[in-house]
C-alpha positions as CSV (number, residue, x, y, z in Angstrom):
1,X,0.0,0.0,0.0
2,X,2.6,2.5,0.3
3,X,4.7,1.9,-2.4
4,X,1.6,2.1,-4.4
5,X,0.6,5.3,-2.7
6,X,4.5,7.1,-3.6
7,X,3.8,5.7,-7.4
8,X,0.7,7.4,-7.5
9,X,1.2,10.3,-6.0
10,X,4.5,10.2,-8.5
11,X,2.3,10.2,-11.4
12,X,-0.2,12.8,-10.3
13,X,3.1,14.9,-9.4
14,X,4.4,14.2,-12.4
15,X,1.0,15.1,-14.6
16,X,1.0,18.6,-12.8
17,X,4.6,19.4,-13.2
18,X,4.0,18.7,-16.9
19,X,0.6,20.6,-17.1
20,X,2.8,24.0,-15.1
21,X,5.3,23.7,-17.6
22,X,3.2,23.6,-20.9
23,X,1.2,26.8,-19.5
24,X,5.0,28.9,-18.9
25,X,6.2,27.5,-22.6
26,X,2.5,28.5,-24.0
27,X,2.9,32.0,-22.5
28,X,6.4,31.9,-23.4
29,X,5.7,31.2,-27.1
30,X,2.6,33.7,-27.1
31,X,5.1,36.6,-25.7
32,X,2.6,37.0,-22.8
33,X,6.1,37.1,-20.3
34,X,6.5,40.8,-21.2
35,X,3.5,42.3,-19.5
36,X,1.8,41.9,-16.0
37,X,-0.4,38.7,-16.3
38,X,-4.4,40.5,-15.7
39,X,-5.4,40.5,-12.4
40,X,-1.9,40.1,-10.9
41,X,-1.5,42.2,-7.9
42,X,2.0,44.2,-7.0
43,X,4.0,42.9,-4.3
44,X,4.6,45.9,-3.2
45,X,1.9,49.0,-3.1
46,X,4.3,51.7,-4.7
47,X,3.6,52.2,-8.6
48,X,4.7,53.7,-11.1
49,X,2.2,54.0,-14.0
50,X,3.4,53.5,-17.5
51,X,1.4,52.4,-20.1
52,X,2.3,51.2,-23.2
53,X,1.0,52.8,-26.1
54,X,0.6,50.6,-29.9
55,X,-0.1,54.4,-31.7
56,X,3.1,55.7,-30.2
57,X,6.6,55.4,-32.0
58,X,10.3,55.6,-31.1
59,X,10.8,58.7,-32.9
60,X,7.8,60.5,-31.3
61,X,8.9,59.9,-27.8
62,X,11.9,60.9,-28.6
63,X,10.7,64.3,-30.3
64,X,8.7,64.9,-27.0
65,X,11.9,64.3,-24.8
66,X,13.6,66.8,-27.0
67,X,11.4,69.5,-26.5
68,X,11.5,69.3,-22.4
69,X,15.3,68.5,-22.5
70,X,17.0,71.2,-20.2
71,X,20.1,71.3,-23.2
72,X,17.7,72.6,-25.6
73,X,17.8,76.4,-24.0
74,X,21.9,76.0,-25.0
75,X,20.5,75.1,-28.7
76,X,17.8,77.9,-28.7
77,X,21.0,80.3,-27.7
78,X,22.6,79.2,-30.6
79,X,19.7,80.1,-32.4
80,X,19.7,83.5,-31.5
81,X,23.6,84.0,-31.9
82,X,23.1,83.1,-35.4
83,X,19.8,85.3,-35.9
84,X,22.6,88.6,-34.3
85,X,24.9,88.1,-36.6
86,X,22.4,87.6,-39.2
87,X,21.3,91.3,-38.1
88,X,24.6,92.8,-37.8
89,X,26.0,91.3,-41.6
90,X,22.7,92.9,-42.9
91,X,23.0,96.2,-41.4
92,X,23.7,99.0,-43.6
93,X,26.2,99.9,-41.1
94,X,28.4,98.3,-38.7
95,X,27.8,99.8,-35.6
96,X,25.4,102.8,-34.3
97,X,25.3,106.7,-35.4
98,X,26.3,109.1,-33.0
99,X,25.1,112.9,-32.7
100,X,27.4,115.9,-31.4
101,X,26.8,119.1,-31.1
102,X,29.7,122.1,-29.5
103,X,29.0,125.5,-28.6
104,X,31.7,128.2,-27.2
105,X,31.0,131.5,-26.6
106,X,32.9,134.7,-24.9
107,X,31.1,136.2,-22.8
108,X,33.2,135.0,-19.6
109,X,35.7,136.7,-21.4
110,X,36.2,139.6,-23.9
111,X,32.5,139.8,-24.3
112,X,32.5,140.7,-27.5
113,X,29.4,138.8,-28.9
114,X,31.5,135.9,-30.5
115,X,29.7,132.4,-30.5
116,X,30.1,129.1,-32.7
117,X,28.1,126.4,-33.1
118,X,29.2,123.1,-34.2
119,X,26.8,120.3,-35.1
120,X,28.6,116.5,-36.1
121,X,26.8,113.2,-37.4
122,X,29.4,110.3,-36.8
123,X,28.5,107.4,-39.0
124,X,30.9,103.9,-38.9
125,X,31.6,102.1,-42.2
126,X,32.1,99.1,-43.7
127,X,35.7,98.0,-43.9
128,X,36.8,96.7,-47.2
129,X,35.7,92.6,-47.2
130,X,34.6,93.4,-43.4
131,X,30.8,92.6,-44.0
132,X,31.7,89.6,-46.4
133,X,33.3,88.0,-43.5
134,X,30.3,88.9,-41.1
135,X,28.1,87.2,-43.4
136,X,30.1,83.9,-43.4
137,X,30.0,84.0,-40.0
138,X,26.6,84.2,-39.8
139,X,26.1,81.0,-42.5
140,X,28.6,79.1,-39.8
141,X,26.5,80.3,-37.0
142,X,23.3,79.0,-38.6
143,X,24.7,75.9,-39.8
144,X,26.2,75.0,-36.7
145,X,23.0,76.1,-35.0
146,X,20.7,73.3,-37.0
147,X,23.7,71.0,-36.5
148,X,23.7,71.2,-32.6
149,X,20.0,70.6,-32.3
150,X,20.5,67.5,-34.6
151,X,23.5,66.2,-32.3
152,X,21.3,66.9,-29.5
153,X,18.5,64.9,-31.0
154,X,20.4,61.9,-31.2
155,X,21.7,62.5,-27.6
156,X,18.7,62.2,-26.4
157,X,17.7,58.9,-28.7
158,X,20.5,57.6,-27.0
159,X,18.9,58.8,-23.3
160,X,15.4,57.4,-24.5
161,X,17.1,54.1,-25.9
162,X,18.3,53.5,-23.1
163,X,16.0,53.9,-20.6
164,X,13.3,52.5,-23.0
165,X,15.6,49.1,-22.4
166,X,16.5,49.6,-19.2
167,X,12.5,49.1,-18.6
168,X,12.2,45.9,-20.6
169,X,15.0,44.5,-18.8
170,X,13.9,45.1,-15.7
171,X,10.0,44.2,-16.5
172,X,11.8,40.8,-18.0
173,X,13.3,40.1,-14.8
174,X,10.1,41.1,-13.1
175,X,8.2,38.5,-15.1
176,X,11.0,35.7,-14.5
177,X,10.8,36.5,-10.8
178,X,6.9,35.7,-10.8
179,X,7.4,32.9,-13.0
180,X,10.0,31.6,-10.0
181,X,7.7,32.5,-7.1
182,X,4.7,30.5,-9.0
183,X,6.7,27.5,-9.1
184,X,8.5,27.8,-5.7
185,X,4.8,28.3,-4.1
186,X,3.8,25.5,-6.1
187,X,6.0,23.1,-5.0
188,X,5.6,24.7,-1.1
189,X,2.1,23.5,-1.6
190,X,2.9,19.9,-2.6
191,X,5.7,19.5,0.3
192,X,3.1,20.7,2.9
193,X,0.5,18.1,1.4
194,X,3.3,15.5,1.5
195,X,4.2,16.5,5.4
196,X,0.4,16.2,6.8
197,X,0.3,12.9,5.0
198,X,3.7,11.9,6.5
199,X,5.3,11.4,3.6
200,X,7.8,13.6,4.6
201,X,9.6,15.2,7.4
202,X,8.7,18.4,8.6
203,X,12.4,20.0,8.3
204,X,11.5,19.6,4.8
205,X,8.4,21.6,5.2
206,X,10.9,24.4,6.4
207,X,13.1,24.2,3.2
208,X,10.3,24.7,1.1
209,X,8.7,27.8,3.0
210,X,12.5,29.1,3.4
211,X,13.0,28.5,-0.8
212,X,9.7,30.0,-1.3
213,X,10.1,33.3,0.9
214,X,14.0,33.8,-0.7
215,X,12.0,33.6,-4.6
216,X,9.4,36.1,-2.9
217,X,12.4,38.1,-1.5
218,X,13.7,38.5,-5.3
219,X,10.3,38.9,-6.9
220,X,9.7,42.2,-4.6
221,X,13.6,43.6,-5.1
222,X,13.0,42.5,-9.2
223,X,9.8,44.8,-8.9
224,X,11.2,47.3,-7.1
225,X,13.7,47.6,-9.9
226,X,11.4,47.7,-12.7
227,X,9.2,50.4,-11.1
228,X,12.5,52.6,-10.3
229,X,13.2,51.9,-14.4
230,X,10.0,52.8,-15.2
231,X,10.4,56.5,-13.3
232,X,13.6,57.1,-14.5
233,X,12.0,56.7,-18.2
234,X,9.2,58.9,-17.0
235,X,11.5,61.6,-15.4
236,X,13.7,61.7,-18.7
237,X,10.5,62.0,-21.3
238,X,8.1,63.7,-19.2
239,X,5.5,61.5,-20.4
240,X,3.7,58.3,-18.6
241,X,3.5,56.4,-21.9
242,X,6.1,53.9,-23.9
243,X,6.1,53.1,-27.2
244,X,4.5,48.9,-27.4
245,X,7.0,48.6,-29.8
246,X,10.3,49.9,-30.1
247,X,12.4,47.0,-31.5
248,X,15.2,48.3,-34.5
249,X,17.1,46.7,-37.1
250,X,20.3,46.6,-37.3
251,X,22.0,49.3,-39.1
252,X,24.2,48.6,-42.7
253,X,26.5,51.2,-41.5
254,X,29.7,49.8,-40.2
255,X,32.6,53.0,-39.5
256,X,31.8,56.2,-38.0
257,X,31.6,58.7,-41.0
258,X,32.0,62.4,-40.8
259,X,28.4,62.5,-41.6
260,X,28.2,61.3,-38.2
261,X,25.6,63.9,-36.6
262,X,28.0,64.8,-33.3
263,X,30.9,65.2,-36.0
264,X,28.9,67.5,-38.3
265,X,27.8,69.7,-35.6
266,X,31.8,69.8,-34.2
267,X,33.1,70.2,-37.8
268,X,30.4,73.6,-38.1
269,X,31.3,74.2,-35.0
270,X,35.2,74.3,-35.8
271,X,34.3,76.2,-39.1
272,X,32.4,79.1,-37.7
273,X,35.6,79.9,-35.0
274,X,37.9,79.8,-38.0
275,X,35.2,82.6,-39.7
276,X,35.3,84.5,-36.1
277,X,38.9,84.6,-36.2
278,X,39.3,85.9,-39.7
279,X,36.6,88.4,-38.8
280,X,38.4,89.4,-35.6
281,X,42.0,89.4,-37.4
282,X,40.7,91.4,-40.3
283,X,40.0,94.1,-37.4
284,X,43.3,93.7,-36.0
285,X,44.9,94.3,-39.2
286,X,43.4,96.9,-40.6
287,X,42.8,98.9,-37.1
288,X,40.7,98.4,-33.7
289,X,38.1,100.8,-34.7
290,X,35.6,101.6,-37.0
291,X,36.1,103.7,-40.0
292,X,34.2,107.0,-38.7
293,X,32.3,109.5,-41.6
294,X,31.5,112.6,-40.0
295,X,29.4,115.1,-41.4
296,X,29.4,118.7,-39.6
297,X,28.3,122.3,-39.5
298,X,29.8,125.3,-38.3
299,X,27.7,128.6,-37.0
300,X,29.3,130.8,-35.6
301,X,29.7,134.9,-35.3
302,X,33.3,136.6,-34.7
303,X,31.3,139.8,-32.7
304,X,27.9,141.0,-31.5
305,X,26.3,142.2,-34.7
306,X,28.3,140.9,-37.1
307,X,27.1,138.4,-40.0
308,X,26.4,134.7,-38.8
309,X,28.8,132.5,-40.9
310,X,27.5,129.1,-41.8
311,X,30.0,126.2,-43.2
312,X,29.7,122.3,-43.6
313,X,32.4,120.0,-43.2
314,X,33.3,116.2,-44.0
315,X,35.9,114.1,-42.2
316,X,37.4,110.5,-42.5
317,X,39.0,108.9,-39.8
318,X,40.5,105.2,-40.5
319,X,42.1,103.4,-37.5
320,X,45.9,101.8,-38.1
321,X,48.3,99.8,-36.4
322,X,45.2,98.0,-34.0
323,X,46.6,94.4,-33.6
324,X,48.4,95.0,-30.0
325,X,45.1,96.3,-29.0
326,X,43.0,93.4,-30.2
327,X,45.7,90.6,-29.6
328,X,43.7,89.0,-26.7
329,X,40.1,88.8,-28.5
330,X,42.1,86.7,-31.6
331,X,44.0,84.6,-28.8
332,X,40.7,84.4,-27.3
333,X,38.9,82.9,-30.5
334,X,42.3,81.1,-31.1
335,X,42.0,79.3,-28.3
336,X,38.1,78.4,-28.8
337,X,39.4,77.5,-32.5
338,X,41.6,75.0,-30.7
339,X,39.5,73.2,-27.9
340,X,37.0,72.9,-30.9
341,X,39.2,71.2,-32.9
342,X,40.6,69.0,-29.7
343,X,36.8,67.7,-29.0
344,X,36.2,66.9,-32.6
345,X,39.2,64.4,-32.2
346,X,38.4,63.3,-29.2
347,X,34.5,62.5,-30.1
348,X,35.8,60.9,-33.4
349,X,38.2,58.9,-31.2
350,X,35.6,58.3,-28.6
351,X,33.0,56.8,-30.9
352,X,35.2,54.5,-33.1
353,X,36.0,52.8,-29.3
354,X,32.4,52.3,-29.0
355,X,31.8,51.4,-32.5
356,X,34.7,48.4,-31.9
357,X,32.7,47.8,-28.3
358,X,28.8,47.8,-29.7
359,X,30.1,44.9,-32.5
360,X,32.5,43.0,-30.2
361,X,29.6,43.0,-27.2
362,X,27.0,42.4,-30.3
363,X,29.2,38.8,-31.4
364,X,29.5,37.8,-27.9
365,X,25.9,38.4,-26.4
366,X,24.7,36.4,-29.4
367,X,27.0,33.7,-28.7
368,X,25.6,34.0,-25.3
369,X,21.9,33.7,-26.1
370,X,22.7,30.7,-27.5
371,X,24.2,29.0,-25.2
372,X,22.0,30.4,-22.3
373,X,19.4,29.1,-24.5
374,X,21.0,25.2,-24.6
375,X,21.1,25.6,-21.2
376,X,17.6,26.6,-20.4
377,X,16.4,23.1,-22.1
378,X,18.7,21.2,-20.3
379,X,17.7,22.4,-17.0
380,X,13.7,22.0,-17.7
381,X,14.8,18.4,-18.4
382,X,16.6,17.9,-15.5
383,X,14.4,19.7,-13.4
384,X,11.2,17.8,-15.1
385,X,13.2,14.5,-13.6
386,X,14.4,15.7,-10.4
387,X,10.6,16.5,-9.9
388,X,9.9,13.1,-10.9
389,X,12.4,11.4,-8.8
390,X,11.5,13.8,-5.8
391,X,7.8,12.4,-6.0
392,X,8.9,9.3,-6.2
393,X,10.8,9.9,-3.2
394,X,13.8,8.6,-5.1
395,X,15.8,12.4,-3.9
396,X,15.7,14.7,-1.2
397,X,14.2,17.7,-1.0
398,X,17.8,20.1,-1.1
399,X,18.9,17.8,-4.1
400,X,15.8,19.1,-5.5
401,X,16.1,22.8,-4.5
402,X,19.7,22.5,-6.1
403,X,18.6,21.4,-9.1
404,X,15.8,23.8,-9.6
405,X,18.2,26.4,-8.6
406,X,19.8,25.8,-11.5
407,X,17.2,25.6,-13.9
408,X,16.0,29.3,-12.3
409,X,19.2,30.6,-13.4
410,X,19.1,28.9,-16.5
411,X,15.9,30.8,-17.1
412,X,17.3,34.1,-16.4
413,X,20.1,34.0,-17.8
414,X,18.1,33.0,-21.4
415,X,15.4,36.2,-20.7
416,X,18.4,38.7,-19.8
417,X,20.0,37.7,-23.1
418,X,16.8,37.8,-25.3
419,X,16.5,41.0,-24.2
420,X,20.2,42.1,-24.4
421,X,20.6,41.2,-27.7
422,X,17.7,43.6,-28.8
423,X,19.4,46.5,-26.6
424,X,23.2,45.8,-28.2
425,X,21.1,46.3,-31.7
426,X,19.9,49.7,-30.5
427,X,23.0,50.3,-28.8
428,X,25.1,50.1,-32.6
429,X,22.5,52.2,-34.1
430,X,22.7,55.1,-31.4
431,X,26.8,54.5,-31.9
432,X,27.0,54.9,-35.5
433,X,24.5,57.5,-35.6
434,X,21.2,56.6,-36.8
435,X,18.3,58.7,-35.5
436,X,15.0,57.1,-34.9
């Protein structure tokens, strides 16, 4: 009678262990594992809503992130350099009129009735190929202008990428965690069965409550996790909504290329200083001032009574030998000439390591997957048997926990790297700069 009890309690065992994992492959296979089953509660109270959204795209969420990024004030200021210089290159002249106006008189004096009057409009020209150079500098402002805001767009692809991942990773570990508890409270539920029957001793009753409170112990910290994910996301778009899909392909592109948005906007960038220092050299060469075109009148009367005498008058004054005088403001461009010029190589530098990184990381996570994946199917097997044997009463209960140990880490393991591989894809795309 009790061997026939153990062999049919073995096969009942055995029935539901298959039945459990048919339901995880079906949900498996139906992609179910990436959202909350329905109805299942939180383990812990504290949410974070985020919903995901079919209608919504990458390159949407990524727009909206733009517009309430804090860095795009810096491009709206290089918006409105550009729109000054645009001003000052279209101005008829290169700096403001001034009015003067002289009077002298002697009558703490001689007193004789002399006075003059002398009236002066000061206008500032043009140097020769001055304004030519302004408005070159004003094309290098504006180009550099749309050129930041496009490096700045795919900045923050790289920010939403991220975090976008960073969410499905966590939620993925989340899911596996549930999937672990379900099991582990499953098999709480058989061992407490077994122990009120006597099958088993009660020490094993307190393995099974201690194996099942350390898989609720990770299920809370894996939820906790997602949820902090989740905010981050939130806190970096603004938004409470996630694209349902967000999945790329892998880009054809395989060397970083000046067309590279960060390099086009540091190559502008290098090319309007080298237009401000031709503008502010051209100053220091040909003087430190403006050329000044000053158009007078003279009034004036040599004694009380005498005729009024009227006269107009034109001067030109041209500025020489101005360089000492603006030798710091071309050191100072110089200088901004050359850091631009230093973080151009060091981006270009800095994005061929990641390039080398993002395909190296790419190779080897897939190699990974793979074998995480052979791994995962040996485990179920073994773990299908050990439950088999364990009902059978063939092994112990801690042979049992050891083997389904790991078969959990199998499982993880083969979820992380799903998920990796799909983030290393995005990863290359952000690297070699491809915009959503």
């Amino acid at each position: 009678m009790r061997v026939g009890k153990v062999l049919l309690q073995a096969v009942l065992f055995s029935a539901w262990q298959g039945l459990v994992w048919a339901e995880d492959r079906a949900l498996d296979s139906l992609g179910l594992d990436s959202h909350p089953a329905a109805g299942e509660r939180p383990l812990v109270p504290h949410i974070d809503p985020l919903v995901y959204d079919p209608k919504l795209s990458l390159r949407e969420v990524v727009e909206t992130a733009l517009a309430n990024f804090p860095k795009t004030f810096v491009a709206q200021a290089f918006g409105e350099e550009a729109r000054a210089w645009e001003r000052r290159a279209r101005s008829v002249l290169p700096g403001p009129v001034a009015l003067a106006g002289n009077y002298s008189g002697d009558r703490i004096g001689d007193n004789t009735g002399a006075w003059a009057v002398d009236t002066e409009l000061i206008l500032p020209l043009w140097k020769w190929g001055q304004r030519a150079i302004a408005q070159r500098v004003t094309e290098k402002a504006q180009q550099y202008a749309e050129a930041y805001r496009r490096g700045l767009r795919l900045e923050v692809a790289g920010l939403v990428r991220e975090a976008l991942w960073e969410v499905k990773l966590r939620e993925t570990e989340y899911q596996t965690a549930r999937k672990i508890l379900a099991l582990s409270e499953r098999l709480l539920a058989q061992v407490r069965r077994r122990v009120e029957a006597g099958d088993l001793p009660r020490t094993d009753l307190l393995l099974a409550e201690t194996d099942f409170l350390k898989a609720q112990s990770d299920a809370v910290a894996a939820e906790a996790e997602w949820m902090h994910a989740r905010w981050r996301y939130r806190n970096l778009t603004q938004i409470d909504k996630a694209p349902a899909q967000f999945e790329e392909v892998l880009s054809a592109q395989s060397a970083i290329t000046p067309e590279h948005p960060l390099l086009t906007a540091l190559t502008l960038r290098i090319e309007e200083e080298r237009a401000r220092m031709q503008y502010v050299r051209y100053e220091a060469d040909v003087g430190d001032q403006q050329i000044l075109l000053t158009l007078g009148s003279r009034h004036e009367q040599v004694g009380r009574g005498g005729e009024t005498l009227n006269s107009i008058n034109a001067r030109l004054s041209i500025p020489l030998f101005g360089g000492g005088y603006q030798a710091p403001n071309v050191a100072a461009v110089r200088t901004a000439l050359a850091e631009a010029e230093a973080q151009r190589g060091e981006v270009h530098r800095q994005l061929e390591r990641d390039l080398h990184e993002a395909e190296h990381l790419l190779q080897v996570d897939r190699i990974q997957l793979k074998q995480a994946e052979a791994r995962r199917k040996l485990a179920e097997a073994n773990l299908e048997l050990a439950h088999k044997a364990f009902a059978a009463g063939e092994m112990d209960l801690i042979d049992l926990l050891k083997v389904q140990l790991m078969a959990q880490e199998a499982l993880r393991d083969a979820e992380r790297w799903r998920v990796q591989i799909k983030r290393d894809i995005a990863r290359y795309n952000q690297v070699v700069g491809e915009l959503p």
